[in-house]
C-alpha positions, 0 to 999 in steps of 0.5 A: 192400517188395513183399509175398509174397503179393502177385503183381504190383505197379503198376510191373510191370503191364501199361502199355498194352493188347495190341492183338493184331493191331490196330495201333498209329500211329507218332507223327510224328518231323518237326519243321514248318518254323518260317517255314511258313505258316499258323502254328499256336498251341495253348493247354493250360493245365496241369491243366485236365483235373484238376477235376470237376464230380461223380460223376454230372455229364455235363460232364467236363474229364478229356475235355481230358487225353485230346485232349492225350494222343492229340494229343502220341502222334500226334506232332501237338506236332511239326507245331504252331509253338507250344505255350503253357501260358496264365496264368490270366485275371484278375478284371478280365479276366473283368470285361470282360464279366461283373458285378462282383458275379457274379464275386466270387461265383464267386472265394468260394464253395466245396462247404463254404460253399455252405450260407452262400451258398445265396441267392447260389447260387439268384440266380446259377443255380449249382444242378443243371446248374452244381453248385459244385465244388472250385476252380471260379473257378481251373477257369473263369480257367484255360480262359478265360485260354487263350482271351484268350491265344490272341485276343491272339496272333491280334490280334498277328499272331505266329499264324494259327490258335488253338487251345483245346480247353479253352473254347468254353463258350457258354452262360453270361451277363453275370450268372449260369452257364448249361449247364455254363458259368459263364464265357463265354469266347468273348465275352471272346475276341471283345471281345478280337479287336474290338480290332484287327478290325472284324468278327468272324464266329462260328460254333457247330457245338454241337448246343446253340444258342451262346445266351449269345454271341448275347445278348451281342452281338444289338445289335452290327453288328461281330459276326454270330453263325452258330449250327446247332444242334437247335431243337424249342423244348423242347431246352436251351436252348429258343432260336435259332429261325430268326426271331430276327436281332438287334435294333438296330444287330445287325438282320440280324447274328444267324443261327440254322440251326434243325436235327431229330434225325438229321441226316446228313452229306450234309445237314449238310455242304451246308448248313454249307457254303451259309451259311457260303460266303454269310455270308463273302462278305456279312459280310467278316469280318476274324477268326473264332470257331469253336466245336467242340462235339462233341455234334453227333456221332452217339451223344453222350450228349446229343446227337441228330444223326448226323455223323461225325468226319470230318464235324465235321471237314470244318466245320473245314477248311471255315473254315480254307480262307478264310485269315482269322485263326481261334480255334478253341475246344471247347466241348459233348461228352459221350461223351469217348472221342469228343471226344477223337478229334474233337478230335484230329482236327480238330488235325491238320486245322488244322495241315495233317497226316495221321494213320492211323485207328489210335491211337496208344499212351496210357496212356489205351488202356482208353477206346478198346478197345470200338471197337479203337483206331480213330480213326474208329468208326462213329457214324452211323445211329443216330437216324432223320433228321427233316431233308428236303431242303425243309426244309432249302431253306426255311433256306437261302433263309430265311438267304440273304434275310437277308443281302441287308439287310447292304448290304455289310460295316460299316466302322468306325474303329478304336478300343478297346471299352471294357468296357461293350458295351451302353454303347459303343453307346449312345454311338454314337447320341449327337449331336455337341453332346452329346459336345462338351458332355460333353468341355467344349470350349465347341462345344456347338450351334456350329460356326465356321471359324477363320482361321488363317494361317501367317506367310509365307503370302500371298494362299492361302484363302478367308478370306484377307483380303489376296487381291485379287479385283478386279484386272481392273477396275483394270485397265480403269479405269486403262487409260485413262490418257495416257502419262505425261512424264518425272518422279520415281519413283512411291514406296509401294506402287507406286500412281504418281502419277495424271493430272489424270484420276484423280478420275474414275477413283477414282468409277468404282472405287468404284462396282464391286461387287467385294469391293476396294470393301469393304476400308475400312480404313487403306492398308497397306504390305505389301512383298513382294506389292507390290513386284510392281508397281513392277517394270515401270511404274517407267521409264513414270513418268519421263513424268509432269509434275509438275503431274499428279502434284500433282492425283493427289495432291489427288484421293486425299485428296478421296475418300470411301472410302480404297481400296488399288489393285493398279495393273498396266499392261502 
């Protein structure tokens, strides 16, 4: 019941704000085609936008429920193939990459036992930038389950392009919460897509150094991390100098472009695009990761550069033209009517669709009337730019020497990662002894070539211990022999029955060095490859008299060595 006294109620209000002669976009009513390509998957988990991490704290989630609002009134869901509400990721997901003890503390504690746990919380890094709040461990399963989501669907093949705003937190590490970042989803995502792909570029376009995905993977060749960001050594978080590469199988794999206040479009652009032309050509990456941070635009709360909306998404349209599989995750930003236009933006860049520069109506219109509704308000020139030319021709000689130790793109054979990076590469280095002795096969120290024979093979390998290799010589040593009388037909592996001259060949047999001499063992009859030889000689045999054959007889069993004779007369 509606008081007297009371003038309007909450249904009656005003529900969006009157633009006056500012005018509204119309939301896009056609529907892509579903076999078109590229084929574009976006990831928002429901209510992602809802937690909070303090009244006073610069990181706000509510930024996500506004990127979704101007998303869906530009029309932009009908442009996208699929549309998913992920699963939240497990604990043993979130396990791949982070410790057991780090991620149990992060399921526990809450604001009203934060008291109890303060030893935990101070070993952890909780405290200040990383403040506990009201279901936190749900907030981080939340956007880094949209992340292995959308990297299980690029590994799949069933799309091209993912999306999720929500992630792209890239400071936290293995152990302890980092820069508003507690999870490291993009390492998930990446451990993910390694998979399948054997190489995986990523690419950090925060204006805060991606400190915690270049330390996961600083020892990886399978990885190269790309990261422009602010550098004065004093900036959080104090890393991503331009002399750090990587280390170990990773030398030369890590790339940081050190950047000063004010930087412009022009030069950002021009760089951006330099290295990351040359790094893709040297690298050959087979899938890629791109981070979003929007606190690399011009009058972030944080941030201290001067780039456009346009031309953070300029960088992303750059990347989506090389065709290779791409994650495309969020990330810094802190003025959030900005990112939530940067991000939409970049939304319709990624699906191929274009949309005026006026918004479209929301029930969210309050955040955008100082800059009338605009899709893209003046952000540039207000912090002076620091950056030169030569300095920034120093960075991109720098990173192009850099690259030329790649020697090509690492190939590697296609298996599953365990968990444990670190491991996985320490059991790369290991001998083969060492993982035969591991497996038990009994090879550890040895190796030998067994011989292995099918039972209709005759005569094929190396090893093969029934190949003859010394017919020519019988051949001369029997060439001698007179014609022989008619008689019986030889009989038995087509020997025949030898002249009175046949000692004298049997002592010129034996003294050819050839591997038939060796052949000590029992006279064999083998029939098939024997019968070769009784085809033709046959009918010469009738010739042979009697009494030579009785000497051949006697001659064959005065010789010293037994030897099996091919005897092939032409």
């Amino acid at each position: 019941m509606v008081r007297a006294t009371q003038a309007t109620t909450f249904s009656s209000s005003a529900y969006f704000d009157d633009r006056g002669p500012h005018g509204t976009a119309q939301p896009i009513t056609e529907h892509v085609n579903p076999h078109s390509r590229p084929i574009v998957s976006y990831f928002f988990p429901k209510g992602v936008g809802e937690h909070h991490y303090g009244e006073r704290h610069p990181m706000k989630p509510h930024r996500l429920t506004l990127t979704n609002a101007l998303v869906m009134g530009y029309g932009l869901d009908k442009q996208i193939h699929h549309i998913y509400n992920p699963r939240p990721a497990t604990q043993a997901e979130l396990e791949m990459y982070h410790d057991h003890d780090y991620i149990d503390f992060l399921s526990r504690v809450t604001p009203n036992n934060q008291n109890e746990m303060r030893h935990l919380i101070d070993t952890f890094n909780c405290v200040e930038d990383c403040p506990i709040f009201s279901e936190m461990y749900d907030f981080c399963r939340m956007y880094a389950g949209a992340s292995l989501a959308g990297a299980r669907k690029l590994t799949a093949g069933t799309c091209d392009t993912a999306i999720n705003w929500s992630g792209g937190l890239h400071h936290a590490k293995r152990g302890e919460a980092s820069g508003f970042c507690y999870v490291n989803d993009i390492v998930l995502a990446i451990l993910e897509l390694l998979r399948y792909h054997p190489r995986v570029l990523y690419i950090d376009i925060d204006i805060h150094h991606g400190d915690g995905v270049e330390l996961a993977f600083y020892h990886s060749n399978r990885v190269m991390t790309v990261s422009f960001h602010k550098y004065t050594g004093d900036f959080f978080p104090g890393t991503g100098k331009l002399d750090d590469n990587g280390a170990s199988l990773g030398k030369h794999f890590c790339l940081n472009v050190p950047l000063q206040d004010g930087i412009d479009d022009d030069m950002y652009l021009t760089i951006f695009k330099t290295v990351i032309e040359d790094t893709v050509t040297a690298f050959r990456p087979t899938s890629i990761v791109l981070q979003c941070g929007a606190d690399s635009l011009g009058c972030d709360r944080l941030g201290a550069f001067n780039l456009s909306i346009a031309a953070h998404g300029e960088c992303v349209n750059f990347v989506r033209k090389f065709n290779v599989p791409l994650l495309v995750l969020g990330g810094g930003g802190y003025t959030i009517k900005n990112v939530s236009r940067c991000w939409t933006y970049e939304t319709a860049v990624l699906v191929g669709a274009t949309i005026p520069d006026e918004l479209p109506a929301t029930v969210y219109d309050p955040f955008f009337r100082d800059s009338q509704w605009k899709l893209h308000p003046p952000l540039t020139g207000r912090v002076e730019n620091q950056n030169s030319p030569t300095s920034l021709q120093r960075i991109t000689i720098s990173i192009r020497n850099k690259l030329r130790y790649l020697q090509g793109a690492p190939s590697v054979a296609m298996q599953e990662i365990p968990p444990d990076l670190e491991g996985w590469l320490a059991d790369e280095e290991r001998k083969q002894e060492e993982i035969d002795e591991e497996r038990g096969t009994a090879f550890a120290g040895e190796r030998r070539s067994d011989r292995t024979m099918a039972r209709n093979e005759f005569f094929e390998g190396d090893n093969d211990v029934d190949q003859d290799e010394g017919p020519v010589s019988v051949k001369r040593t029997v060439s001698s022999r007179k014609p022989r009388a008619s008689g019986k037909r030889a009989r038995g592996k087509a020997r025949g029955r030898p002249s009175a001259n046949a000692k004298e060949d049997v002592e010129e047999i034996e003294e050819i060095p050839v591997a038939a001499t060796s052949r000590t063992t029992k006279p064999r009859r083998t029939a098939k490859p024997r019968a070769r030889a009784r085809a033709k000689p046959a009918e010469k045999d009738k010739d042979l008299p009697d009494a030579d054959l009785e000497a051949a007889v006697d001659a064959e069993t005065d010789a010293p060595t037994p030897v099996d004779l091919d005897i092939d007369i032409s």
